[in-house]
Residue frames relative to the residue before (quaternion, step in Angstrom):
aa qw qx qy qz dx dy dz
X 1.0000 0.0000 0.0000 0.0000 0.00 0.00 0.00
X 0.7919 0.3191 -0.3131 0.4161 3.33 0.71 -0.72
X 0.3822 0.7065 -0.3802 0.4585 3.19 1.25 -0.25
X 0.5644 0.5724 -0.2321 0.5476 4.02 1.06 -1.22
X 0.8180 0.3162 -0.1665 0.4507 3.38 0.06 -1.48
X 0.5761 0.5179 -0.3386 0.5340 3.72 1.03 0.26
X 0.6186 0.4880 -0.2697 0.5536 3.52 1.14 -0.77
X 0.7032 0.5253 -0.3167 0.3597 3.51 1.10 -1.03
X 0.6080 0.6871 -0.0776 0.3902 3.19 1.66 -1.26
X 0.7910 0.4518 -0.0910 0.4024 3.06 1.75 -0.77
X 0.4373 0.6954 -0.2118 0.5295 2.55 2.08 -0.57
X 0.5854 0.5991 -0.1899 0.5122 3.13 1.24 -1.33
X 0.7793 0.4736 -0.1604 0.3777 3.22 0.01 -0.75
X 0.6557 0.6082 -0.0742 0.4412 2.82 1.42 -0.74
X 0.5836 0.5073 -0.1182 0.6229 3.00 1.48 -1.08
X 0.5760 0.6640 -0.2542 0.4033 3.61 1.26 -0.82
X 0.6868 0.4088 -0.2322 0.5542 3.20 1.38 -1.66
X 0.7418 0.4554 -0.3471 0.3492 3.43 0.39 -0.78
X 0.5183 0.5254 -0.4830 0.4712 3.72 0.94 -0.08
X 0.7028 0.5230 -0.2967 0.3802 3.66 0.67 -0.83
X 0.6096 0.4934 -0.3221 0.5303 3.28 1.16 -0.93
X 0.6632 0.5104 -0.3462 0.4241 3.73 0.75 -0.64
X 0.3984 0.8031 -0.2026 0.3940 3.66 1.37 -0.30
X 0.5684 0.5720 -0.0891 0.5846 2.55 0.85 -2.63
X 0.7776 0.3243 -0.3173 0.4353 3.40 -0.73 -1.55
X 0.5595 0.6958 -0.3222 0.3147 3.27 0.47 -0.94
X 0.8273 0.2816 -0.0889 0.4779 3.47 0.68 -0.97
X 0.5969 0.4516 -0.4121 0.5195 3.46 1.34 -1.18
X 0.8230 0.3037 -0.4238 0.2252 4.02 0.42 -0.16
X 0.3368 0.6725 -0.4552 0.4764 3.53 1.65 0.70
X 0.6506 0.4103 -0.4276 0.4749 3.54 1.15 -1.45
X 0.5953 0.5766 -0.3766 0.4138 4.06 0.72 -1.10
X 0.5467 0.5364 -0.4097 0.4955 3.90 0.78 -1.21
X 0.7188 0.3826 -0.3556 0.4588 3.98 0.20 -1.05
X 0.7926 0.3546 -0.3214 0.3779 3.64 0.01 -1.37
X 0.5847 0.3651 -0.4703 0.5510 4.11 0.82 0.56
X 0.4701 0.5681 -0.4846 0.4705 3.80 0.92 0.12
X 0.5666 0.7077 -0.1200 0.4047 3.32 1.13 -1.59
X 0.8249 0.3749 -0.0824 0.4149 3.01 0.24 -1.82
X 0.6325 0.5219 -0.3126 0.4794 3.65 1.45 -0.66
X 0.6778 0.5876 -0.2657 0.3531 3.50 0.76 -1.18
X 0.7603 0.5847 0.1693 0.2267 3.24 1.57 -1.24
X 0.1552 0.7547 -0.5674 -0.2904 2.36 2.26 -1.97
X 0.0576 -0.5865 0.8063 -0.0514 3.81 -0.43 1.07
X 0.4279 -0.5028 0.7020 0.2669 3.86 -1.85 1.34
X 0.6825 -0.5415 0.4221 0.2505 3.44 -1.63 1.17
X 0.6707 0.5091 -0.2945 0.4520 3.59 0.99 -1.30
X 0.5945 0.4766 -0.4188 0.4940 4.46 0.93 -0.29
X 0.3311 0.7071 -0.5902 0.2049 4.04 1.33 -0.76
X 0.8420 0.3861 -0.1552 0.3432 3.61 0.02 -1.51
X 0.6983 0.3745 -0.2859 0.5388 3.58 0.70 -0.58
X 0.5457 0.2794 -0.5190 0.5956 4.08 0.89 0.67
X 0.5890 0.4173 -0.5062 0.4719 3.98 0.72 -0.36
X 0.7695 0.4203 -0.3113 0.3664 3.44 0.33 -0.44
X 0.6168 0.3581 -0.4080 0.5700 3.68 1.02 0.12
X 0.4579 0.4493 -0.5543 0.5303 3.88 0.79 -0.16
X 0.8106 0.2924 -0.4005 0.3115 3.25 -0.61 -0.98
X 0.3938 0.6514 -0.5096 0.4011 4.16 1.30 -0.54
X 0.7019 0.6176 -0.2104 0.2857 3.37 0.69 -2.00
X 0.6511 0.5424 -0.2118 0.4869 3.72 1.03 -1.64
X 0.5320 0.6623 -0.2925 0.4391 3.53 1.01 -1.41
X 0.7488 0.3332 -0.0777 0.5676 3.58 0.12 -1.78
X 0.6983 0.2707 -0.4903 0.4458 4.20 0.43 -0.51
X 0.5204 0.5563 -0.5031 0.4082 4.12 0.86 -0.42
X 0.6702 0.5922 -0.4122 0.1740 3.82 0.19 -0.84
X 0.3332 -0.7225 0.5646 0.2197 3.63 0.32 0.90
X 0.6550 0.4276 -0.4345 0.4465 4.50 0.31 -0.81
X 0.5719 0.5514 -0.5201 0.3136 4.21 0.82 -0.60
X 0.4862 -0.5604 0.5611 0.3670 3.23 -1.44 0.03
X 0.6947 -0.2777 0.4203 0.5134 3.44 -1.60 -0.43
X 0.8076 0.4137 -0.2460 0.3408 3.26 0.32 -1.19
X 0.6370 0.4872 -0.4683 0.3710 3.29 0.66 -0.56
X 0.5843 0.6569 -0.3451 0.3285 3.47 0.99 -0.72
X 0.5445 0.7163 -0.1767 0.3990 3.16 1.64 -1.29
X 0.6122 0.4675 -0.1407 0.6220 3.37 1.18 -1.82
X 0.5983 0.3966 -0.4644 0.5188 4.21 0.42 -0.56
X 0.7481 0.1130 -0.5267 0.3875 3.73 -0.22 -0.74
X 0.5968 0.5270 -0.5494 0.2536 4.23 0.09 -0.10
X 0.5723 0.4762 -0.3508 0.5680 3.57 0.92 -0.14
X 0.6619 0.3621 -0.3981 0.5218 3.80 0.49 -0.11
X 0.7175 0.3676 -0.4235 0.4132 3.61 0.38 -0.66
X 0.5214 0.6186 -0.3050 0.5025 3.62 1.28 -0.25
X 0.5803 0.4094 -0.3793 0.5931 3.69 0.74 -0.29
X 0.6754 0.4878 -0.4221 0.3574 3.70 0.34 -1.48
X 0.7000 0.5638 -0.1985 0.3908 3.14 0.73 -1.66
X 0.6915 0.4108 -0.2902 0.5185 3.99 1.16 -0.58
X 0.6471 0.5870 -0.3239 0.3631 3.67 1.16 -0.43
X 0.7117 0.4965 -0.1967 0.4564 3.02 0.96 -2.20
X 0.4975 -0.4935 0.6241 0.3455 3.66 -1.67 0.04
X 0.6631 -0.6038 0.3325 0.2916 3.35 -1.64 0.68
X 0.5399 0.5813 -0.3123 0.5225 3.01 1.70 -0.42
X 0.7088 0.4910 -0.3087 0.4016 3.73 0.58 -0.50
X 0.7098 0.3870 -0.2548 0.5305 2.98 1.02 -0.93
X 0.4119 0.6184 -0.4791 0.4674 3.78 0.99 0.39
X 0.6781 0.6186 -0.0591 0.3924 3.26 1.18 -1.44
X 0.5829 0.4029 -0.2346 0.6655 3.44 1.77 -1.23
X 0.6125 0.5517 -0.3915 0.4089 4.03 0.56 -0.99
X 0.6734 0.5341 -0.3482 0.3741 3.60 1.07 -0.64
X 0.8071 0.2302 -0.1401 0.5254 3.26 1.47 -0.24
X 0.4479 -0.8506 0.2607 0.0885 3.17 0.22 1.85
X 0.4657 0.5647 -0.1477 0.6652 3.27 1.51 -1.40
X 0.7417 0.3661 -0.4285 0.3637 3.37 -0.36 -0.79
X 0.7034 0.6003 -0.1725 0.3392 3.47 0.82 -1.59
X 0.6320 0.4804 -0.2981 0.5300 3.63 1.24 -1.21
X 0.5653 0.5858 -0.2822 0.5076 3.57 1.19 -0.61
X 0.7557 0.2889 -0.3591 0.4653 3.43 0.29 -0.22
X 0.5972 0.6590 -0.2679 0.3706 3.32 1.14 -0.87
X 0.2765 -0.8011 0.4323 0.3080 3.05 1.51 -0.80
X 0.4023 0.6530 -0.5098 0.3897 3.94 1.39 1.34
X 0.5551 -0.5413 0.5265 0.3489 3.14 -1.28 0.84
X 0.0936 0.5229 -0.8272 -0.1830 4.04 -1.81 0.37
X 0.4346 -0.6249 0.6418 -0.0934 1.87 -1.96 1.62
C-alpha cells in the first residue's frame, strides 16, 4: 500500500515538473517568436539578438503570472515599449511605428 501511494505521489509530481518545464519552453519561444519579428522588421545588429530575447521572455514571465494585477501588467508593457524605444534608432523605430500590430505585439498590449 504504501509502496502505491508513493508511486501515486510521484507520478504526480512528475507530471507537475513537466507541465512547468513545458511553460518555460513555452514562453522562451514566444519571447524568441517576437525578437526574430524584431530583428526582421528592423535589421536588428546581431549583438541586441539576446537582450530583446531576454526582455521578451522578462515580458511573457510577468504577462503569464496570474497573482499581477491589471495594472501591473499595464506598467510591464510601458516599460517594454520604453526599452524598445531607448534601444532601437529613430530610424527603426519609425520602421516598427509603421507596423502597429507588430508593435502592440511586442509590447505585450491588448488590440482591441
Amino acid at each position: 500500500m504504501k509502496k502505491l501511494l508513493l508511486a501515486v505521489a510521484f507520478c504526480m509530481v512528475a507530471t507537475l515538473s513537466m507541465s512547468a518545464q513545458e511553460t518555460e519552453l513555452s514562453l522562451q519561444a514566444k519571447a524568441k517568436n517576437d525578437m526574430i519579428a524584431l530583428a526582421q522588421a528592423v535589421n536588428l545588429p546581431e549583438n541586441q539578438h539576446e537582450d530583446f530575447f531576454r526582455l521578451f521572455e522578462m515580458k511573457y514571465e510577468v504577462l503569464d503570472n496570474k497573482n499581477l494585477s491589471a495594472e501591473r501588467k499595464i506598467e510591464m508593457s510601458r516599460v517594454i515599449e520604453a526599452k524598445i524605444r531607448g534601444t532601437l534608432s529613430p530610424q527603426q523605430m519609425a520602421q516598427l511605428e509603421a507596423n502597429p500590430e507588430l508593435l502592440n505585439r511586442l509590447i505585450g498590449k491588448k488590440i482591441k
